[in-house]
C-alpha positions in Angstrom: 1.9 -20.7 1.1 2.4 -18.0 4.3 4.2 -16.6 1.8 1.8 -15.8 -0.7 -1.1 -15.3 1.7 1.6 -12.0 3.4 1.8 -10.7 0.0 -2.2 -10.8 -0.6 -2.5 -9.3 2.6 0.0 -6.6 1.3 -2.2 -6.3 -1.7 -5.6 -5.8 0.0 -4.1 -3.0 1.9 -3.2 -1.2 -1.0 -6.3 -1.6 -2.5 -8.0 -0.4 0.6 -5.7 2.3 0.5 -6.5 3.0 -2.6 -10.5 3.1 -2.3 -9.9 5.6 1.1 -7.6 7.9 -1.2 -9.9 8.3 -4.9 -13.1 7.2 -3.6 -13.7 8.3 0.0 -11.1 11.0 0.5 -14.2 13.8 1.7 -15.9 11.4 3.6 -16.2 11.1 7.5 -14.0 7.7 6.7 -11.2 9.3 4.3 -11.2 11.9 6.8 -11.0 10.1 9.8 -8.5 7.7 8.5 -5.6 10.6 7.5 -7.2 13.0 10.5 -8.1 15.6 7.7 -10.1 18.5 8.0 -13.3 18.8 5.6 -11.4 22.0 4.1 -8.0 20.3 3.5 -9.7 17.2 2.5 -11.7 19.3 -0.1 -8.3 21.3 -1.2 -6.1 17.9 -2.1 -8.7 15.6 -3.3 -7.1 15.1 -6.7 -3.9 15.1 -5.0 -4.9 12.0 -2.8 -6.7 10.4 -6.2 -3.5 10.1 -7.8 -1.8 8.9 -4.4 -4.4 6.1 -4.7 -3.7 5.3 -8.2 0.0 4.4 -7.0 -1.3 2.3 -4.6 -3.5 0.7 -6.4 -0.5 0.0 -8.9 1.4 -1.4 -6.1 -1.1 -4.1 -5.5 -1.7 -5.0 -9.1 1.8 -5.1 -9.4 1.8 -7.8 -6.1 -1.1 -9.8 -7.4 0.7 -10.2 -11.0 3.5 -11.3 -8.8 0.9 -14.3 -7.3 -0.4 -14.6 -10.4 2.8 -15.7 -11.9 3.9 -18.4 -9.7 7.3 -19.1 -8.7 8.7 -17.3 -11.8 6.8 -14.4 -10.6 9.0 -14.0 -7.4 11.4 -11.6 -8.9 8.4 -9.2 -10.2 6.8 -10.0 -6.2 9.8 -9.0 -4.2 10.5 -5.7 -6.5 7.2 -4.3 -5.4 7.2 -5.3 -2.0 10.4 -3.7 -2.0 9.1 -0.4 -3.6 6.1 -0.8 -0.7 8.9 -0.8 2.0 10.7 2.5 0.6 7.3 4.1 0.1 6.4 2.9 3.7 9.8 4.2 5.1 9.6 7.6 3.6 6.0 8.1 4.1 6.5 7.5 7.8 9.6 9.9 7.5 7.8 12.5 6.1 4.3 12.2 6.5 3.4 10.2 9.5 5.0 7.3 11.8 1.3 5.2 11.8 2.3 4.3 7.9 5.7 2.8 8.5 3.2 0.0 10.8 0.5 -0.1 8.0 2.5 -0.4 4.7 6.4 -0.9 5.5 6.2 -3.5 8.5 4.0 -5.3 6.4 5.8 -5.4 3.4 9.0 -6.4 5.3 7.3 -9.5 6.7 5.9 -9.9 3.3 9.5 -10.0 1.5 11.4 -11.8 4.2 9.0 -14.5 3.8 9.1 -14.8 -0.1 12.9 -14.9 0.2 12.8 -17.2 2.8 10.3 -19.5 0.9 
């Protein structure tokens, strides 16, 4: 049950991610969340929609894992797996804070489902 309740968790922030990249990219909350100016916000908008899209994949992609039950673990631990190495390189190349928001997360999230 921890288990599944890590890779929910995993889910909703993906799905928040998502909502802060498509839906409230411009706003004093999109902006404050990736420390954007209103000009660069403005200039990568549809970039960070499709960002979000991804995300939002990754979390569908974690709750059809739930959804599944125990045969579902296989399709669980390959996306928290591609939520680590998205989480890794993010914080490589775009900022440390994500590796604690998505990869530690997700690492917890997987060594618990292989542990269950």
């Amino acid at each position: 049950m921890l288990a599944n309740i890590l890779v929910a968790l995993v889910a909703v922030i993906h799905i928040y991610i998502l909502v802060l990249e498509m839906f409230l990219w411009e706003t004093p909350a999109g902006r404050k969340a990736f420390k954007l100016s209103v000009d660069f916000a403005r200039e990568t908008r549809v970039l960070a929609a499709n960002q979000g899209l991804y995300n939002g994949f990754l979390a569908v992609g974690l709750l059809w894992g739930l959804w599944l039950g125990d045969s579902g673990v296989p399709v669980t631990l390959f996306f928290l797996s591609c939520v680590l190495i998205a989480g890794i390189f993010g914080a490589v190349t775009a900022s440390r804070k994500i590796l604690y928001v998505q990869a530690l997360p997700a690492l917890v999230a997987l060594v618990a489902v292989m542990l269950r």
